[in-house]
Structures are given as C-alpha cells and as structure tokens.
C-alpha positions in Angstrom: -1.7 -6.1 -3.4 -1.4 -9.5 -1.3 2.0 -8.1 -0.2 0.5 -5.0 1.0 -2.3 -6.9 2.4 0.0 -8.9 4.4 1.5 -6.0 5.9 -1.3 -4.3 6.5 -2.4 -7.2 8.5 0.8 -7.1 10.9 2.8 -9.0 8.6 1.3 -12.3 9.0 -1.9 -13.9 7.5 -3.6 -16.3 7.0 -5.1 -17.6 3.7 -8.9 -17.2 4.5 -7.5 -13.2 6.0 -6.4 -12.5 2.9 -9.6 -13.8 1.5 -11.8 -11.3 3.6 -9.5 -8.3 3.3 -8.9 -8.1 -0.7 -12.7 -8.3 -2.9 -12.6 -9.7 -5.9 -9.3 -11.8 -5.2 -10.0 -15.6 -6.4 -8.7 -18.5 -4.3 -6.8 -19.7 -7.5 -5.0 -15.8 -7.8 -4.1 -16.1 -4.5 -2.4 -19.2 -4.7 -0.4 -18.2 -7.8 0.5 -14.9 -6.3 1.5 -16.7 -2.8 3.5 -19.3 -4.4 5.4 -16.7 -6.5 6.2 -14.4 -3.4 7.2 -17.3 -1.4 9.9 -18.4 -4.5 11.3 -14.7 -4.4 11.5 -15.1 -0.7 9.6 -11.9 -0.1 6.8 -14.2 2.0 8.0 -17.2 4.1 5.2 -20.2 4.6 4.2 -21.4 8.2 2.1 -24.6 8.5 1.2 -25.7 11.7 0.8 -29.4 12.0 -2.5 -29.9 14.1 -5.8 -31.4 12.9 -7.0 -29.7 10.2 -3.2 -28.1 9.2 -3.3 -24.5 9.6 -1.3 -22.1 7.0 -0.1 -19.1 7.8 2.1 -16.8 5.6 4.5 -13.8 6.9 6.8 -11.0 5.7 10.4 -12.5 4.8 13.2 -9.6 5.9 13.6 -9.3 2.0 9.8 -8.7 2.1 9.4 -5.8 4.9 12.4 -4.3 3.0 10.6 -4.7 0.3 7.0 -3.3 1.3 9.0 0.4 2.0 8.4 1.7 -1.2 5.3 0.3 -1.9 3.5 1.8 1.5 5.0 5.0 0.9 3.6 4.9 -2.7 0.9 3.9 -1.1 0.8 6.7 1.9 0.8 9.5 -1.5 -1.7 8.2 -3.3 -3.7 8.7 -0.1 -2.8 11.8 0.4 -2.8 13.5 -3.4 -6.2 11.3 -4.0 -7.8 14.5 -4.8 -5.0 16.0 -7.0 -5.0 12.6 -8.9 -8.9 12.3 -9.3 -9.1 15.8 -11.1 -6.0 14.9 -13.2 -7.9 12.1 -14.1 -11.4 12.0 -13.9 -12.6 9.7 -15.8 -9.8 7.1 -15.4 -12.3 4.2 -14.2 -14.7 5.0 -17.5 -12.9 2.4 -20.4 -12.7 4.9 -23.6 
C-alpha cells in the first residue's frame, strides 16, 4: 500500500504525506515498511540537510518497474468492483 501510495503521489513523498494519505497506517508500520522497501531497493531515501532535516522518499527504477503490476491490479479491482462485491458480499462481515 505505501508503494502504491508513493506512486500515487508522483512517486515521491514525504513521511507526514504518507501519513495523511493512508488511514489507519501507524508511524511505527510505516517505518518498518519504509525501511524494508528501501533494503529491496524498490524506494530510495532523500534527506535534505537544512534545519529541521527534511526526509523524503521516491520510487527506485526497480520500484516503478515494480508498481506495473500492482496499479494494473489495482486499475481492475476498480473496474470489476461491482462484479467482486456480489461475488462476495459479505467479505468485510468476519464469519
């Protein structure tokens, strides 16, 4: 999702962006899932050395290769979400 969120977002962001744009996501996910995309070298780091420091994260190439498949997974779901939701329909109701 940060990935995607990334993307979304011109394929730069910064921390507090991804913050806004993802509800629910906590400050300590975030940093795992950051620091794990940034070790697979899908997401490269940027810090900007001013007063306070400002961090700024952005698509590796490996990482806009990689966000292909996901948006166009992404660009289905969108467009069978009514096929899905009567396959489904109660899919958010635990069982």
């Amino acid at each position: 999702m940060i990935l995607h969120t990334i993307h979304l977002l011109g394929g730069h962001a910064r921390p507090t962006q991804l913050m806004r744009s993802i509800p629910g996501l906590s400050k300590k996910m975030m940093t795992q899932t950051l620091k794990e995309l940034e070790q697979r070298q899908w997401v490269q780091r940027d810090i900007e050395q001013v007063m306070p420091p400002i961090v700024e994260y952005r698509l590796t190439e490996l990482g806009q290769i990689f966000i292909e498949p996901i948006e166009m997974l992404y660009q289905w779901g969108i467009t069978h979400k009514k096929e899905v939701d009567i396959a489904l329909p109660n899919s958010a109701e635990p069982e």
